[in-house]
PyMOL CGO cylinders between C-alpha atoms (Angstrom):
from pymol import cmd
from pymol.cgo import CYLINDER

trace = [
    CYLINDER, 19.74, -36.47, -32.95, 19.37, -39.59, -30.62, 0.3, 1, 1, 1, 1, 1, 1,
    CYLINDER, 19.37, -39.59, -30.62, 16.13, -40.28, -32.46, 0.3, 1, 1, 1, 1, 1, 1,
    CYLINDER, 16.13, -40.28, -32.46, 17.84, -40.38, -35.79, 0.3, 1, 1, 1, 1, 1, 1,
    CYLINDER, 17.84, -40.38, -35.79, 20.32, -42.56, -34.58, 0.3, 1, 1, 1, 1, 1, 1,
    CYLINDER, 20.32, -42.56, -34.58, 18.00, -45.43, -33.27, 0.3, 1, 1, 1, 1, 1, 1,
    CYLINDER, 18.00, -45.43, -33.27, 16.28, -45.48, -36.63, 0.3, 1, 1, 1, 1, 1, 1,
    CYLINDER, 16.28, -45.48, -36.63, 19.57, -46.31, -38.64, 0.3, 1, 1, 1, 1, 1, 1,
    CYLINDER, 19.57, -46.31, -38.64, 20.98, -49.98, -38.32, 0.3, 1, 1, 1, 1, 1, 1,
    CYLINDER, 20.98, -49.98, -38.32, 24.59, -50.32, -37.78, 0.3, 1, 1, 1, 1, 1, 1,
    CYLINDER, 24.59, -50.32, -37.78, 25.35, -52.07, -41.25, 0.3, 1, 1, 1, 1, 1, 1,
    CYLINDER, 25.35, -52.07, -41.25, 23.30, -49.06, -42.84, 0.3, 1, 1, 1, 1, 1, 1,
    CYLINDER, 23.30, -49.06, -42.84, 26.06, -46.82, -41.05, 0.3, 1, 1, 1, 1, 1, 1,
    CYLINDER, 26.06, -46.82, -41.05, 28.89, -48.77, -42.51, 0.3, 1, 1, 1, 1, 1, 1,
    CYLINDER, 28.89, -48.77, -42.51, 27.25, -48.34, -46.30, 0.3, 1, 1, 1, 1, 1, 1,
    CYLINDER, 27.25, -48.34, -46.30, 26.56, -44.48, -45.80, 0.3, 1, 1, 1, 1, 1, 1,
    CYLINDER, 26.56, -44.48, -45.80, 30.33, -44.23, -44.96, 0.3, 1, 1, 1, 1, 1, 1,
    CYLINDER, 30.33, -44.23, -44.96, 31.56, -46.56, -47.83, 0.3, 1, 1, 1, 1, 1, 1,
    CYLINDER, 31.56, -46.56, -47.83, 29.40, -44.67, -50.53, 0.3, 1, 1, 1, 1, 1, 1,
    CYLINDER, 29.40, -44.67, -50.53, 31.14, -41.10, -48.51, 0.3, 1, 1, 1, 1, 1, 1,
    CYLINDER, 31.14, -41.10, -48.51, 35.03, -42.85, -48.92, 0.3, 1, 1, 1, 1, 1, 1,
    CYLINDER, 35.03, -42.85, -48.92, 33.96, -43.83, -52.62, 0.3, 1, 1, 1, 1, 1, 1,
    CYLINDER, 33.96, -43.83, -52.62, 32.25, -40.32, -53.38, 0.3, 1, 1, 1, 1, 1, 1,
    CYLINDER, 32.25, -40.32, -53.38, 34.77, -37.99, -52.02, 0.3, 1, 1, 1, 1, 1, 1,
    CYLINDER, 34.77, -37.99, -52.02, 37.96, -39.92, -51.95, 0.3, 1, 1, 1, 1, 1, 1,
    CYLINDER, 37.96, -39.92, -51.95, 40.32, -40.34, -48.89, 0.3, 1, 1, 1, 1, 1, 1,
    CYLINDER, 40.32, -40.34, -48.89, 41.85, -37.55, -49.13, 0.3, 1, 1, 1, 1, 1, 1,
    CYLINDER, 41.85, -37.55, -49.13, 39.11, -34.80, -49.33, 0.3, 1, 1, 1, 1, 1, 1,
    CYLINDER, 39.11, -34.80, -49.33, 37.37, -36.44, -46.23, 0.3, 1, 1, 1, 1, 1, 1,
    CYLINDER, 37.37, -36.44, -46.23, 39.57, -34.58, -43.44, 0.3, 1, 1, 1, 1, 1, 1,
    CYLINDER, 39.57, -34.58, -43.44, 39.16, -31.49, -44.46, 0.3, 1, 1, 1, 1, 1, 1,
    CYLINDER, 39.16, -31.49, -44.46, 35.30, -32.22, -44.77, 0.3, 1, 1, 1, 1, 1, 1,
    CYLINDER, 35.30, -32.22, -44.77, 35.36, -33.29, -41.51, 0.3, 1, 1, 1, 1, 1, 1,
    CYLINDER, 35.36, -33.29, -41.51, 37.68, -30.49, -40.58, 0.3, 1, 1, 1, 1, 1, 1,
    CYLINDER, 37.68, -30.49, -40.58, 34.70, -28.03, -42.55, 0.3, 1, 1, 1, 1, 1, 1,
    CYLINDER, 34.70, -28.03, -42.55, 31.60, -29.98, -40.77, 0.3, 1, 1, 1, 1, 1, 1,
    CYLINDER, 31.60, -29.98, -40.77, 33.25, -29.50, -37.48, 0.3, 1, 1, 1, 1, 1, 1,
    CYLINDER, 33.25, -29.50, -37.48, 34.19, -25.51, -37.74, 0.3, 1, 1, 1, 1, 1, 1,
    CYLINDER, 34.19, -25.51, -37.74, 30.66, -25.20, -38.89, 0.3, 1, 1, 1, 1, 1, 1,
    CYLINDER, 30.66, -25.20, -38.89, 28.97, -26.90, -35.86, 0.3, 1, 1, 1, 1, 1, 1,
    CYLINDER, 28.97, -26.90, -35.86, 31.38, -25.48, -33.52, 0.3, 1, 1, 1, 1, 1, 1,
    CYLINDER, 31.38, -25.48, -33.52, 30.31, -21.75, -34.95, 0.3, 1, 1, 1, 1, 1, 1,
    CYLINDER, 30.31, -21.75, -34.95, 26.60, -23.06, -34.72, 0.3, 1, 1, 1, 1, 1, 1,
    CYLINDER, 26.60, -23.06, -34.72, 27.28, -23.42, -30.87, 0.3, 1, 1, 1, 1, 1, 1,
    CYLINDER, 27.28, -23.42, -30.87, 28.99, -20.54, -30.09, 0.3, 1, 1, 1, 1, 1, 1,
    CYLINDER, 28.99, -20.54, -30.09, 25.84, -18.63, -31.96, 0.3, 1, 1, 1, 1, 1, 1,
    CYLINDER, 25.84, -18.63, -31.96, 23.42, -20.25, -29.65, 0.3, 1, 1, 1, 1, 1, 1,
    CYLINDER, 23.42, -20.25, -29.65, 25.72, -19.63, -26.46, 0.3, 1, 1, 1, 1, 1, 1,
    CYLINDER, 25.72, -19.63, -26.46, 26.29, -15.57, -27.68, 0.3, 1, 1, 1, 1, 1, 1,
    CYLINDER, 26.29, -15.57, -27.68, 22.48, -15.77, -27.92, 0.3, 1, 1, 1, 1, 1, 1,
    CYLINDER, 22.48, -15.77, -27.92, 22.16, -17.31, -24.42, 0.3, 1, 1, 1, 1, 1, 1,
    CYLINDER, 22.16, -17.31, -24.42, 24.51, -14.85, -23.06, 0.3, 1, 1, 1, 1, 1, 1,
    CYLINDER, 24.51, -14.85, -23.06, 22.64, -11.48, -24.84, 0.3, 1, 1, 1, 1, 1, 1,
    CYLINDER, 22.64, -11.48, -24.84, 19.39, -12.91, -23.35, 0.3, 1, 1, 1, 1, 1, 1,
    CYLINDER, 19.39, -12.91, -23.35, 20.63, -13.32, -19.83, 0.3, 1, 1, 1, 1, 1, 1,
    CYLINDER, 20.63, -13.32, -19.83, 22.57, -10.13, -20.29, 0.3, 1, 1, 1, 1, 1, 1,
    CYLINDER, 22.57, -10.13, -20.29, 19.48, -8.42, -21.10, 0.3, 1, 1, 1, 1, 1, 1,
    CYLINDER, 19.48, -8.42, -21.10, 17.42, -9.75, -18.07, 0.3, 1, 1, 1, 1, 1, 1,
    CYLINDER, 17.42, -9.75, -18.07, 19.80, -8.59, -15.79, 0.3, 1, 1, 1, 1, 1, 1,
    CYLINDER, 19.80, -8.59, -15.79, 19.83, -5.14, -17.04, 0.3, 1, 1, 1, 1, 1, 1,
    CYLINDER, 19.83, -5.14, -17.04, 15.56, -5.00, -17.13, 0.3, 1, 1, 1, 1, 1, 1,
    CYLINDER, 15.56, -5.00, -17.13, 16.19, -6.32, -13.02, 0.3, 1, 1, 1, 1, 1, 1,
    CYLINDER, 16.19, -6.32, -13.02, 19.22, -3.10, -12.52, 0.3, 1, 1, 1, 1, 1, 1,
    CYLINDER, 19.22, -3.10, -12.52, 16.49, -0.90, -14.12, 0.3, 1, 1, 1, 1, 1, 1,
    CYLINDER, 16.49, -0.90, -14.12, 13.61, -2.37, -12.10, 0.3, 1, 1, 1, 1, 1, 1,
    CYLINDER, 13.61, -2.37, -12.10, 15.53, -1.67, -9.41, 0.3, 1, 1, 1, 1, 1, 1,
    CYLINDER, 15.53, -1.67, -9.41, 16.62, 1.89, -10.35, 0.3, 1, 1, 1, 1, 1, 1,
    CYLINDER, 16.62, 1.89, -10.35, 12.98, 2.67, -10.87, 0.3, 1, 1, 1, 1, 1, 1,
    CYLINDER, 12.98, 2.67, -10.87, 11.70, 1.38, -7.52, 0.3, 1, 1, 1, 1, 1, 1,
    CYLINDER, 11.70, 1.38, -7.52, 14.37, 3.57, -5.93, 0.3, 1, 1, 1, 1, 1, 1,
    CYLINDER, 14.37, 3.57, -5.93, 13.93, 6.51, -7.83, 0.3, 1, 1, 1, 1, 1, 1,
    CYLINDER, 13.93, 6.51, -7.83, 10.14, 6.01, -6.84, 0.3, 1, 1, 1, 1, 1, 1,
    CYLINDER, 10.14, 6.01, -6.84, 10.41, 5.44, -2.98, 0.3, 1, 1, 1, 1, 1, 1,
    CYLINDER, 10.41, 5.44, -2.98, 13.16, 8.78, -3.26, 0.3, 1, 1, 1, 1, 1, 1,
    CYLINDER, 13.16, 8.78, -3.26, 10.16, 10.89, -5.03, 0.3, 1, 1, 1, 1, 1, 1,
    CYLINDER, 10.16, 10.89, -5.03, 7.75, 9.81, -2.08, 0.3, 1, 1, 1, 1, 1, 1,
    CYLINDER, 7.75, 9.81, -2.08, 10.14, 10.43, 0.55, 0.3, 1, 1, 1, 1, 1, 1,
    CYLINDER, 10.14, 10.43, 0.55, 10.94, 14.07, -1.04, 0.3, 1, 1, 1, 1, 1, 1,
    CYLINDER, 10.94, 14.07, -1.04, 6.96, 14.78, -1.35, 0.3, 1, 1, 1, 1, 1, 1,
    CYLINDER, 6.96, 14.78, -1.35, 5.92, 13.98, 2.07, 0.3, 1, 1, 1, 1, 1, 1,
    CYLINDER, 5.92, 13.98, 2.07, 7.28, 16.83, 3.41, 0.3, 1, 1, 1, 1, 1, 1,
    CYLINDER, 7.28, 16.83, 3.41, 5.74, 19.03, 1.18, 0.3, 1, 1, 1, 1, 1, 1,
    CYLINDER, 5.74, 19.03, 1.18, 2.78, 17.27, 1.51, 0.3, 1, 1, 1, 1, 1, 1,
    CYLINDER, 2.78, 17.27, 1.51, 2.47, 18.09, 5.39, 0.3, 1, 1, 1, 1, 1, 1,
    CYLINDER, 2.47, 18.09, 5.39, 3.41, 21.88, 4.79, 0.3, 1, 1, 1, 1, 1, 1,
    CYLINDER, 3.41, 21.88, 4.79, 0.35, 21.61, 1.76, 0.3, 1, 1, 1, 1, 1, 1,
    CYLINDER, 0.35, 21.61, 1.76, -1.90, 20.23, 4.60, 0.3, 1, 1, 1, 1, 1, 1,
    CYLINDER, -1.90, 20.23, 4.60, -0.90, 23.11, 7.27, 0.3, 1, 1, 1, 1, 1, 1,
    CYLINDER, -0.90, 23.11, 7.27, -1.09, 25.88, 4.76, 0.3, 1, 1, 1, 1, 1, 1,
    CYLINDER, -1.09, 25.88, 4.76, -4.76, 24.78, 3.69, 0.3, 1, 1, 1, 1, 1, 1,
    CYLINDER, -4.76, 24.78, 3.69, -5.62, 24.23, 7.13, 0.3, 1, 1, 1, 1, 1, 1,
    CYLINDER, -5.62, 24.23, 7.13, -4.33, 27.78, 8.00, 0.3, 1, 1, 1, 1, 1, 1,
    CYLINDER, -4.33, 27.78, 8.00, -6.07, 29.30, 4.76, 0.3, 1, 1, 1, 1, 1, 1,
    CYLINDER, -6.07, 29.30, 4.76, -9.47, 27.50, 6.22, 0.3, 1, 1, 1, 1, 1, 1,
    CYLINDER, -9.47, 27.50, 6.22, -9.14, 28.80, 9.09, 0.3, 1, 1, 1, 1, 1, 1,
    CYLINDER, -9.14, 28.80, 9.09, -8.88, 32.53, 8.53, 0.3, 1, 1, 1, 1, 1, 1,
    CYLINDER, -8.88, 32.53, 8.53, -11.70, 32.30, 5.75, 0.3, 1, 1, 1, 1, 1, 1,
    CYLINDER, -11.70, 32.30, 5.75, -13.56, 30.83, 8.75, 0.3, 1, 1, 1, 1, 1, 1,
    CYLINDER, -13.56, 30.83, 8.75, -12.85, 32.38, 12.01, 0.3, 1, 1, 1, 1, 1, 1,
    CYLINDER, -12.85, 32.38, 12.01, -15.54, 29.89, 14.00, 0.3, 1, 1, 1, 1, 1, 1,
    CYLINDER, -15.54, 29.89, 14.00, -13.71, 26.75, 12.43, 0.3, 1, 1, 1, 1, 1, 1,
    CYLINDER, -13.71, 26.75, 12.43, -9.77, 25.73, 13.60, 0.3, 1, 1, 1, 1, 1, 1,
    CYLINDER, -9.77, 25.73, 13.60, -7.93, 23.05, 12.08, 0.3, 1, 1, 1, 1, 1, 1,
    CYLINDER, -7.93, 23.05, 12.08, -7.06, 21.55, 15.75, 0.3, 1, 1, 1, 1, 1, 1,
    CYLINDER, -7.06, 21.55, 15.75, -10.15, 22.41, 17.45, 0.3, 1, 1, 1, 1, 1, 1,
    CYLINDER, -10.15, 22.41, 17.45, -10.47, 18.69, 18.35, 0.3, 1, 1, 1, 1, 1, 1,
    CYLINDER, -10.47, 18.69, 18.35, -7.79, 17.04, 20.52, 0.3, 1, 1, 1, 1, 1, 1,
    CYLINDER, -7.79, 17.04, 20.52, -6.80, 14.25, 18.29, 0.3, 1, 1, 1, 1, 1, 1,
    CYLINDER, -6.80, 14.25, 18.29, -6.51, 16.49, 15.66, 0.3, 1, 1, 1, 1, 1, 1,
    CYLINDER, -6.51, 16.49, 15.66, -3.52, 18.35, 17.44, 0.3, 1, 1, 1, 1, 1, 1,
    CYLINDER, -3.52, 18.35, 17.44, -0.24, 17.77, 17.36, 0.3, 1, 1, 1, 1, 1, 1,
    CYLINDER, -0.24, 17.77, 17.36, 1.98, 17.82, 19.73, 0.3, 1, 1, 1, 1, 1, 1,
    CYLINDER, 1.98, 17.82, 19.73, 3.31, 21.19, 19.41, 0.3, 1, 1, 1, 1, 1, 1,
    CYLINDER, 3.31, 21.19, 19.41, -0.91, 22.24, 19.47, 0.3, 1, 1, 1, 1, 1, 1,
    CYLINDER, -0.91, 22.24, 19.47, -1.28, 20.84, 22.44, 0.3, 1, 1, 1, 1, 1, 1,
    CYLINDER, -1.28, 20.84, 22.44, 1.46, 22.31, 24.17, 0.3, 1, 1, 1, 1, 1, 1,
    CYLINDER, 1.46, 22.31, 24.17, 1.19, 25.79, 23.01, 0.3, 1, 1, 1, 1, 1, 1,
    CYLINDER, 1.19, 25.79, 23.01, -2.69, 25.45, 24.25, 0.3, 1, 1, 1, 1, 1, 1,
    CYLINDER, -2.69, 25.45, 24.25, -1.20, 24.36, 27.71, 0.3, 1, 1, 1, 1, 1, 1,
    CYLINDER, -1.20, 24.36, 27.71, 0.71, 27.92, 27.85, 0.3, 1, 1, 1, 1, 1, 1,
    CYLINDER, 0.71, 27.92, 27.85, -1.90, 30.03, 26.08, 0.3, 1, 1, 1, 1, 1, 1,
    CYLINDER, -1.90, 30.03, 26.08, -4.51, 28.72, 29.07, 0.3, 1, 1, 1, 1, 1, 1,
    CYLINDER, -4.51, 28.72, 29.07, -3.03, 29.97, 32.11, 0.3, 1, 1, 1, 1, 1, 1,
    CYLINDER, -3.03, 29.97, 32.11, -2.79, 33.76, 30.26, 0.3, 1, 1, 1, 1, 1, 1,
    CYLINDER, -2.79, 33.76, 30.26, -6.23, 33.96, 29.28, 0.3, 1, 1, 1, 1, 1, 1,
    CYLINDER, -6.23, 33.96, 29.28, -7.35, 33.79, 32.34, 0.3, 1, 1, 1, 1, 1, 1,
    CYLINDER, -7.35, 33.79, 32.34, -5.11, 35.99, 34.42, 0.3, 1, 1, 1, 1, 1, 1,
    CYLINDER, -5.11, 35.99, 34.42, -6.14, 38.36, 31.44, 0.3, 1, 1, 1, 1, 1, 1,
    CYLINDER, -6.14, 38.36, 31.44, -9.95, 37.46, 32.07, 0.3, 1, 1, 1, 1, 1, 1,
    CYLINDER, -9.95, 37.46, 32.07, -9.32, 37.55, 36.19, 0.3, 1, 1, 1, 1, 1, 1,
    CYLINDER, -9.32, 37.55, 36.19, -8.19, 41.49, 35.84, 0.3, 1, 1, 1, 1, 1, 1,
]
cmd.load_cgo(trace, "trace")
């Protein structure tokens, strides 16, 4: 618009306006005016609905992005569990198709609960070995 503006001289303004009042008349140019201005304030509000879908729209893709990510992280949290209880139940299947080879046969394989039920199984076998 500003481009168009610095291409037109100011007396070529004056004789586009004359040959407008001379065309139309003086009464028809209000409501021309009146017309031009409903039109480019509808032409505005167009662009700012479009704005307003578009930024609408990216905020709902973020909510869903986010919805996803949680849904994902709530999956992994529900299938670790079940994923340890996998791993014990083919480590238990392993080792009664092979008697010579135990899941926690190797101290950092154990857990915890291993280690300690090792510590009380010890002291039996060999009161039970002693007799």
């Amino acid at each position: 618009m500003i481009l168009f503006l610095n291409s037109i001289a100011g007396s070529e303004i004056v004789i586009i306006l004359l040959f407008v009042l001379i065309f139309f008349g003086a009464k028809s140019i209000p409501g021309m005016s009146r017309s031009l201005g409903r039109g480019i304030r509808q032409i505005k509000d167009a662009g700012q609905d479009i704005q307003d879908e578009i930024s609408r729209s990216s905020r709902d893709m973020k909510r869903d992005m986010n919805i996803n990510r949680t849904l994902h992280d709530a999956k992994k949290n529900v299938e670790k569990p079940f994923e340890n209880i996998s791993r014990s139940a083919e480590d238990m299947k392993r080792s009664i198709e092979d008697p010579g080879h135990h899941p926690s046969s190797s101290p950092e394989k154990m857990g915890q609960h291993e280690k300690n039920r090792v510590i009380k199984e010890e002291p039996t076998k060999n009161k039970s070995h002693d007799d």
